[in-house]
DSSP file (Angstrom, degrees, kcal/mol; ACC not computed):
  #  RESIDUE AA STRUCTURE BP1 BP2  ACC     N-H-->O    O-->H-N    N-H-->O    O-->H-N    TCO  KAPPA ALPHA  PHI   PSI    X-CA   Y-CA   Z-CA
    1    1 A X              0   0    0      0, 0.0     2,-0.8     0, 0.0     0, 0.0   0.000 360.0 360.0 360.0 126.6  159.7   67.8   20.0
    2    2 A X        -     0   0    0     50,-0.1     2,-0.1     0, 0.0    50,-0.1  -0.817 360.0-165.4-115.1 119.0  157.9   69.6   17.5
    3    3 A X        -     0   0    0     -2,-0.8     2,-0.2    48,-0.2     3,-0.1  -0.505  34.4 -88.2 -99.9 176.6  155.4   67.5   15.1
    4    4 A X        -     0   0    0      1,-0.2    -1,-0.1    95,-0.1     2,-0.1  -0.345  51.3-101.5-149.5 119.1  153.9   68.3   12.0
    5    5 A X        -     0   0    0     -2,-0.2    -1,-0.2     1,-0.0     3,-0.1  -0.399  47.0-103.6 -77.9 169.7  150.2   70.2   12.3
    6    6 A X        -     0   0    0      1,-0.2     3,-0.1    51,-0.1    90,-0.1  -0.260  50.3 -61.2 -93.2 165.0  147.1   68.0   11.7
    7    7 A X        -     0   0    0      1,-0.1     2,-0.7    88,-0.1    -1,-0.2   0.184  58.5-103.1  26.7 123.2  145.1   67.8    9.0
    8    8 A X        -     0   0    0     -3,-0.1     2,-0.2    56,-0.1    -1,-0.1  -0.829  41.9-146.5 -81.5 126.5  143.0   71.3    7.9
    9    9 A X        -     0   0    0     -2,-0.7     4,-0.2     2,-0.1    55,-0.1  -0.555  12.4-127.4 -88.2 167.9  139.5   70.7    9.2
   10   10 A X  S    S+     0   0    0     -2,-0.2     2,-0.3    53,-0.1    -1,-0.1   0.451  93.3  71.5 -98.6 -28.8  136.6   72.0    7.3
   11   11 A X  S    S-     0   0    0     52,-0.0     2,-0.5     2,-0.0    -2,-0.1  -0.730 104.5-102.5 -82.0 136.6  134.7   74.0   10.3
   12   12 A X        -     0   0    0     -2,-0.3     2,-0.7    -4,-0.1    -2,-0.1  -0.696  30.5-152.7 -91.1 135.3  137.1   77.2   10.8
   13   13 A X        +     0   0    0     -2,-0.5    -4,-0.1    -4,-0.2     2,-0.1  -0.900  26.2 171.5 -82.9  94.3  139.5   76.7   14.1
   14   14 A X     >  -     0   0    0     -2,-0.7     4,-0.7    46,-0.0     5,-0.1  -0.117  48.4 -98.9-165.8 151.6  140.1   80.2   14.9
   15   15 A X  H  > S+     0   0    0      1,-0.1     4,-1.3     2,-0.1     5,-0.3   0.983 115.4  63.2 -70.2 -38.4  142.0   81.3   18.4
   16   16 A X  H  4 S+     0   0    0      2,-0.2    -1,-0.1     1,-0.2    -3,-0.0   0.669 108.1  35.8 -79.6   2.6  138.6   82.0   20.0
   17   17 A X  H >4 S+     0   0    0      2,-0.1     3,-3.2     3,-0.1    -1,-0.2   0.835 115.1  48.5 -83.2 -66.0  137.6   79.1   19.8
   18   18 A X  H 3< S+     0   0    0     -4,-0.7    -2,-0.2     1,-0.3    -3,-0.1   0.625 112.3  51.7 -23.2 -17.2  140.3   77.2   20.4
   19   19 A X  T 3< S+     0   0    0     -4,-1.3    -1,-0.3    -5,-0.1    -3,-0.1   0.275  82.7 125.9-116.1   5.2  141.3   79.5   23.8
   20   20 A X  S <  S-     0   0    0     -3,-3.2    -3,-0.1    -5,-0.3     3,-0.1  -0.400  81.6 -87.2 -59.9 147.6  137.7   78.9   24.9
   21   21 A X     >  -     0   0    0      1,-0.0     4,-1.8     4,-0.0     5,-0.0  -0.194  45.4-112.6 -29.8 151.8  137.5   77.3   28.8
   22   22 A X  H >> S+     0   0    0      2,-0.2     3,-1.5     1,-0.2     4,-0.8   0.929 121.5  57.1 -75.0 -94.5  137.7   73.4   28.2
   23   23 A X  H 3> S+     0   0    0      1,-0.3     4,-1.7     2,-0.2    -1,-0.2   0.496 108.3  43.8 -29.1 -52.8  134.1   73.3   29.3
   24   24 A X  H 3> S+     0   0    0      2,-0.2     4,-2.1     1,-0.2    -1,-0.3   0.929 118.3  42.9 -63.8 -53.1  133.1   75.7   26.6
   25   25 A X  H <X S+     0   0    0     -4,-1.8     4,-0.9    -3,-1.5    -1,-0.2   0.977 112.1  52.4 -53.4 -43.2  135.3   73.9   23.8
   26   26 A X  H >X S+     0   0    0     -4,-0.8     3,-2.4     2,-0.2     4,-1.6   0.965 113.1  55.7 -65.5 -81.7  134.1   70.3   25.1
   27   27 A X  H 3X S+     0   0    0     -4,-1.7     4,-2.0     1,-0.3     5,-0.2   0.578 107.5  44.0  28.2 -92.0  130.6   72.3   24.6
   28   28 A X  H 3< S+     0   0    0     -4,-2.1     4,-0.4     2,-0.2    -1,-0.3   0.558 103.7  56.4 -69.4  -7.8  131.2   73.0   21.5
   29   29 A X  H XX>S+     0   0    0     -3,-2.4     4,-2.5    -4,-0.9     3,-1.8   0.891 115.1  51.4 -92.0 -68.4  132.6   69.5   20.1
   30   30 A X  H 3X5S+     0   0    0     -4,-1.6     4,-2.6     1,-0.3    -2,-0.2   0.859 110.6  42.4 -53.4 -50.1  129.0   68.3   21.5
   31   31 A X  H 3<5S+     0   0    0     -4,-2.0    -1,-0.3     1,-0.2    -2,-0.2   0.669 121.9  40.1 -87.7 -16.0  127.1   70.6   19.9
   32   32 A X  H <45S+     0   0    0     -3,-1.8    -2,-0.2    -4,-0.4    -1,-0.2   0.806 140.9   4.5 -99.9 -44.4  129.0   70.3   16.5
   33   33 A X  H  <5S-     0   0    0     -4,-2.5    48,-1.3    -5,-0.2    -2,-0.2   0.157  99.4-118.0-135.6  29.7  129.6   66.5   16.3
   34   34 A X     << +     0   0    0     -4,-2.6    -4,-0.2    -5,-0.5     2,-0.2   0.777  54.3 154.8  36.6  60.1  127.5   65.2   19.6
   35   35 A X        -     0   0    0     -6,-0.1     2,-0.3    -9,-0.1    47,-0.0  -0.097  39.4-129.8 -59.2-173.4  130.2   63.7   21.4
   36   36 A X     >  -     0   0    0     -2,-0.2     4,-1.9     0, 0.0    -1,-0.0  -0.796  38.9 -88.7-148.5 167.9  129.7   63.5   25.2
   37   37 A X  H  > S+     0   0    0     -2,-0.3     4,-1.2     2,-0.2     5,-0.1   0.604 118.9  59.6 -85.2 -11.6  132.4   64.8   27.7
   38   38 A X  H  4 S+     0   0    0      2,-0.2     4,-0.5     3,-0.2     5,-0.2   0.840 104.5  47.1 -61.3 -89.3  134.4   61.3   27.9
   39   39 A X  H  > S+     0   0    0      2,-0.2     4,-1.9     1,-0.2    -2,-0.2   0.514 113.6  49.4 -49.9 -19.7  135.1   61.0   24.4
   40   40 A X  H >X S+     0   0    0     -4,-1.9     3,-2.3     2,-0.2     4,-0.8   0.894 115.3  47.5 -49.7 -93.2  136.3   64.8   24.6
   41   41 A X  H 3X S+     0   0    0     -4,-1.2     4,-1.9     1,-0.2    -2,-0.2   0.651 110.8  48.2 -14.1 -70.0  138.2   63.6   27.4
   42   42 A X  H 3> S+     0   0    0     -4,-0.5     4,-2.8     2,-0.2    -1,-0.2   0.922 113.7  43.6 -44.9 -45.5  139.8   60.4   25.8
   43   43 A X  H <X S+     0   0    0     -3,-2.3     4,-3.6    -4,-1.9     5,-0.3   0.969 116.0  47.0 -91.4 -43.9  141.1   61.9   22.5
   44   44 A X  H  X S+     0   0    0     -4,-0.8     4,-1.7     2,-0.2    -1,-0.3   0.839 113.6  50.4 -43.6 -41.8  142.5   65.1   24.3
   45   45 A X  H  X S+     0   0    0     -4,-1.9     4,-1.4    -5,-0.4    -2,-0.2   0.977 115.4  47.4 -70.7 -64.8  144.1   62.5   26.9
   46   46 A X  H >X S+     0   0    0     -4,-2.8     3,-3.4     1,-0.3     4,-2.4   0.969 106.4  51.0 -18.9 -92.9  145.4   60.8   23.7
   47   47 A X  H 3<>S+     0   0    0     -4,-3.6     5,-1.9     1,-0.3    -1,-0.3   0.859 109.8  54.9 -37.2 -34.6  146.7   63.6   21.9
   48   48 A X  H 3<5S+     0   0    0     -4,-1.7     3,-0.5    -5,-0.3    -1,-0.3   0.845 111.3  38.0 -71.3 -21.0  148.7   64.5   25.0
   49   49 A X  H <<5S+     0   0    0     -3,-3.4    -1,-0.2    -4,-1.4    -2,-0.2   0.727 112.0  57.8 -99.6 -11.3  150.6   61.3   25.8
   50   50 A X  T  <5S-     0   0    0     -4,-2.4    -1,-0.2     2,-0.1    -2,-0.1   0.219 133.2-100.9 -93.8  44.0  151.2   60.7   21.5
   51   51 A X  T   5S+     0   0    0     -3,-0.5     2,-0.8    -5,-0.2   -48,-0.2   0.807  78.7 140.0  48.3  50.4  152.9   64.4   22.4
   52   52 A X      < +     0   0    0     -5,-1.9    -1,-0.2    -6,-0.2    -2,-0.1  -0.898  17.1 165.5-111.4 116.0  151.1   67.2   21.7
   53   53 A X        +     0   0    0     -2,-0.8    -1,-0.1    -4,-0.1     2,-0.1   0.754  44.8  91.7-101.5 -29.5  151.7   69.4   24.6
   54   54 A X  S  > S-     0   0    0     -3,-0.2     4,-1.5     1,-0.1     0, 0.0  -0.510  72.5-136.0 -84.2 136.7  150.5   72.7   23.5
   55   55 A X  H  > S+     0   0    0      1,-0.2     4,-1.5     2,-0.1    -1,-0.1   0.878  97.5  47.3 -57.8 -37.0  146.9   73.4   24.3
   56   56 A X  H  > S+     0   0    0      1,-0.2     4,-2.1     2,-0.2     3,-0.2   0.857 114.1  42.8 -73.5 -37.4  145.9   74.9   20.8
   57   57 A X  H  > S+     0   0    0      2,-0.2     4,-2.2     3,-0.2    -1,-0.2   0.798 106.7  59.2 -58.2 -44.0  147.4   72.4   18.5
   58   58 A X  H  X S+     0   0    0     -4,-1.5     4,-1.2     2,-0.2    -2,-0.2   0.821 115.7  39.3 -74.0 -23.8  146.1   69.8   20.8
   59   59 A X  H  X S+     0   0    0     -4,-1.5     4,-1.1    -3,-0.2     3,-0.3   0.973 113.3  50.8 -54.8 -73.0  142.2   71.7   19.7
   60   60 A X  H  X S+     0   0    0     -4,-2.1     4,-2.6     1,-0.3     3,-0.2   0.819 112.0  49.3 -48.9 -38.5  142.8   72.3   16.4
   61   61 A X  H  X S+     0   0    0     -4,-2.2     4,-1.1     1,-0.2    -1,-0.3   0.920 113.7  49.2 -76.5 -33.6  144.0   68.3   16.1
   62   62 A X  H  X S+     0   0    0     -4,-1.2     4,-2.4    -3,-0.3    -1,-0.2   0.755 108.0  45.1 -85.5   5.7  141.1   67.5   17.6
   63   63 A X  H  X S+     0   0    0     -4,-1.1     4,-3.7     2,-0.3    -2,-0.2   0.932 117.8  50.5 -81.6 -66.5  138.5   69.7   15.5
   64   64 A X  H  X S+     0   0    0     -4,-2.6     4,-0.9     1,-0.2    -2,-0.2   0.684 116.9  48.8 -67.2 -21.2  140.6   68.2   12.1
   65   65 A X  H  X S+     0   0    0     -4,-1.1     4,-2.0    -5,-0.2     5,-0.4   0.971 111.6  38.3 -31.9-102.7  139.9   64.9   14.0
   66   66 A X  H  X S+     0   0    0     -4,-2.4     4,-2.6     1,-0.2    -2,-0.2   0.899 119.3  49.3 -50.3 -55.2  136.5   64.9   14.7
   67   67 A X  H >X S+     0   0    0     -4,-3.7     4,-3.9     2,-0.2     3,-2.0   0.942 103.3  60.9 -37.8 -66.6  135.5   66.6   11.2
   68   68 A X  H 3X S+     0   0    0     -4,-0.9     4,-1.8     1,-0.4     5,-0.3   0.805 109.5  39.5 -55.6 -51.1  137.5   64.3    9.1
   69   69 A X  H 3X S+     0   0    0     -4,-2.0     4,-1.0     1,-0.2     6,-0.9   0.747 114.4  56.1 -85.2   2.5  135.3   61.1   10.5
   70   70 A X  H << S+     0   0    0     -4,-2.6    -2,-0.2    -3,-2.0    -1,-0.2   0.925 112.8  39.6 -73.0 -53.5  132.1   63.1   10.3
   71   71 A X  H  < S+     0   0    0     -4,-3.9    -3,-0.2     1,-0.2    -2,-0.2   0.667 115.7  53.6 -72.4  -3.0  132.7   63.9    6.5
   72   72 A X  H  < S-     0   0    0     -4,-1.8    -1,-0.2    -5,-0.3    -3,-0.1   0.844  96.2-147.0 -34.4 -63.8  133.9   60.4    6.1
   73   73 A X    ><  +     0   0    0     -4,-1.0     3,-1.5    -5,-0.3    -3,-0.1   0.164  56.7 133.9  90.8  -6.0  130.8   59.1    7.6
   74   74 A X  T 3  S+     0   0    0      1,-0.3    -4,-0.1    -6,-0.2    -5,-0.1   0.662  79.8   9.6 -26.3 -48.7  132.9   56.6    8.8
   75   75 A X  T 3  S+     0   0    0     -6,-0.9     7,-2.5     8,-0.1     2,-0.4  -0.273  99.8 130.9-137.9  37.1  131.6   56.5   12.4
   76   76 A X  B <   -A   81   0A   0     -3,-1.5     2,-0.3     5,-0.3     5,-0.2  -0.851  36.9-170.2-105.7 143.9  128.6   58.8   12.0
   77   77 A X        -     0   0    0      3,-3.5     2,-0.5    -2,-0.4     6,-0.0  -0.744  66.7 -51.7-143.5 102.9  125.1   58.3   13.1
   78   78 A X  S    S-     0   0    0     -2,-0.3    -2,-0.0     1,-0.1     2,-0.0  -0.937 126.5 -19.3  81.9-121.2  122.2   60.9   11.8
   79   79 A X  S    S+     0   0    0     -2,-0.5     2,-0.2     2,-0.1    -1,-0.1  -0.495 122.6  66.4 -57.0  44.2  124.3   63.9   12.9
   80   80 A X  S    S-     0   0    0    -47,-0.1    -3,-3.5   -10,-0.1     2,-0.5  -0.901  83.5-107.3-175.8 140.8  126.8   63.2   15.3
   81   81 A X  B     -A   76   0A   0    -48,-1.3     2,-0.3    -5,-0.2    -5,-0.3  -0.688  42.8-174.8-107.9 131.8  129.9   61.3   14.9
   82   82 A X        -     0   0    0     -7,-2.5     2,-0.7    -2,-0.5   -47,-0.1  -0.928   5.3-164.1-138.2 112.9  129.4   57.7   17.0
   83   83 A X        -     0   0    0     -2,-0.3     3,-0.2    -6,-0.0     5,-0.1  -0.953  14.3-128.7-139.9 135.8  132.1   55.0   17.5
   84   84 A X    >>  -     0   0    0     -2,-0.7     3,-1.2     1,-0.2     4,-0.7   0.253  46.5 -53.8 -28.0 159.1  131.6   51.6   18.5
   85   85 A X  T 34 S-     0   0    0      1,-0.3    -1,-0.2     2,-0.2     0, 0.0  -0.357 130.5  -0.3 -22.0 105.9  133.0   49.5   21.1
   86   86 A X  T 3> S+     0   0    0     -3,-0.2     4,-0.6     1,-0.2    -1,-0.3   0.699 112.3 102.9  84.8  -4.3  136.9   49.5   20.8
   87   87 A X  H <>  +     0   0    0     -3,-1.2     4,-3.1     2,-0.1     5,-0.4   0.864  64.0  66.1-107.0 -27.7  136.3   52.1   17.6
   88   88 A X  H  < S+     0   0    0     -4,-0.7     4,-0.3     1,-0.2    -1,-0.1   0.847 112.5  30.5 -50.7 -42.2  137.3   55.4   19.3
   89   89 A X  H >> S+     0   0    0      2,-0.2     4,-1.5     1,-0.2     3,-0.7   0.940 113.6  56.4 -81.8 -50.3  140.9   54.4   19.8
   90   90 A X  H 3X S+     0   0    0     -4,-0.6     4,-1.0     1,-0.3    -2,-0.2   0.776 120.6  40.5 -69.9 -34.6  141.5   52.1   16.7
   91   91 A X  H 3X S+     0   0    0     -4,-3.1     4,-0.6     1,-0.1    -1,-0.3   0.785 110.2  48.9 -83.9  -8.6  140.2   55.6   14.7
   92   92 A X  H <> S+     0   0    0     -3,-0.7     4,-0.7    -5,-0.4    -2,-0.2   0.605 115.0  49.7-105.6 -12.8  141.7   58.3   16.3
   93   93 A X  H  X S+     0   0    0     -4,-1.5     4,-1.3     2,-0.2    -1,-0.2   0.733 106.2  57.0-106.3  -6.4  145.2   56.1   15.9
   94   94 A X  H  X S+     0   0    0     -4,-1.0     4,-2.3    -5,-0.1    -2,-0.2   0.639 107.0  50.6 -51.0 -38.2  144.5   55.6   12.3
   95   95 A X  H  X S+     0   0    0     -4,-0.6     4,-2.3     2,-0.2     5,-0.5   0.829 106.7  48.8 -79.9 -34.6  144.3   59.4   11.9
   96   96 A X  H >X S+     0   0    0     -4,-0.7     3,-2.7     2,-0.2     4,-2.6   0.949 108.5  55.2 -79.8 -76.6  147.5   60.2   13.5
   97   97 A X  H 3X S+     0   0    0     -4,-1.3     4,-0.7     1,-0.3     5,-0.5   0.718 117.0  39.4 -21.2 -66.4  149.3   57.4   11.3
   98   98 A X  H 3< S+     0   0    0     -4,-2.3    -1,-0.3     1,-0.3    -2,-0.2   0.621 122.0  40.7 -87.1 -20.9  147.8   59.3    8.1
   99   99 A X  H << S+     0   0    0     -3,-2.7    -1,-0.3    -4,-2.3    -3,-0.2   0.738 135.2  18.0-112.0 -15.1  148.3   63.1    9.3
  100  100 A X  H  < S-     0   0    0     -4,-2.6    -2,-0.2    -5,-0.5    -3,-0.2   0.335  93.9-130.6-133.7  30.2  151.8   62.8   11.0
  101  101 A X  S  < S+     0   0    0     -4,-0.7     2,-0.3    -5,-0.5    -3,-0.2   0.738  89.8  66.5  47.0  17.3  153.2   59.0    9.1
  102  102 A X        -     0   0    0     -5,-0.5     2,-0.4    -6,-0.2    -3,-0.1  -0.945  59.9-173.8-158.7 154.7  154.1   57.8   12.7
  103  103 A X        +     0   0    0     -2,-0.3     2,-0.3    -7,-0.1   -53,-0.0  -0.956  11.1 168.7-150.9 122.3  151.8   56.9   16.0
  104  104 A X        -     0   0    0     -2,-0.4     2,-0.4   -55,-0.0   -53,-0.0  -0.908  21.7-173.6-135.6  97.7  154.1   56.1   19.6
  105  105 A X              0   0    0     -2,-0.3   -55,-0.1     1,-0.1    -2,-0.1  -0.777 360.0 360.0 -97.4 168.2  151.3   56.1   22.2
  106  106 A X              0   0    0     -2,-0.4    -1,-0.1   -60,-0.1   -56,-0.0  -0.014 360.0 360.0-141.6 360.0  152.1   55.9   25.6
């Protein structure tokens, strides 16, 4: 099934970053929007079951992801993007409605 690419984020997604080791990308989502290595984990986990199979797409959606509520401000706190109890999923399935008009998680 081939979907619709995400959202352009605002940081450039490049292949070398994107083809980085998962430790070295998870890395770099900390050090760019202070996440910790679950919430890496969940939204990659995410993106894979609402089908995005391919590793680089699955990056790049989360980079256009993670920007979009940092320049929101939506879920940001100081300089690093923060969600609540119950907010991680309830945003990240808001974003997928608005960047590909349909959300079938699994």
């Amino acid at each position: 099934m081939k979907l619709p690419s995400a959202k352009t984020p605002s940081v450039p997604v490049g292949p070398p970053l994107v083809h980085q080791p998962d430790y070295r990308f998870a890395a770099w989502c900390r050090r760019q929007y202070g996440i910790n290595r679950g919430i890496y984990n969940t939204i990659d986990d995410a993106l894979y079951r609402f089908g995005l199979k391919d590793i680089a797409t699955r990056r790049k959606t989360i980079v256009s992801f993670l920007d979009e509520v940092y320049q929101s401000g939506k879920c940001r706190e100081k300089d690093r993007v923060k969600f609540g109890k119950g907010m991680l999923m309830a945003t990240l399935h808001q974003y997928l409605r608005d960047s590909f008009q349909f959300v079938e998680m699994r």
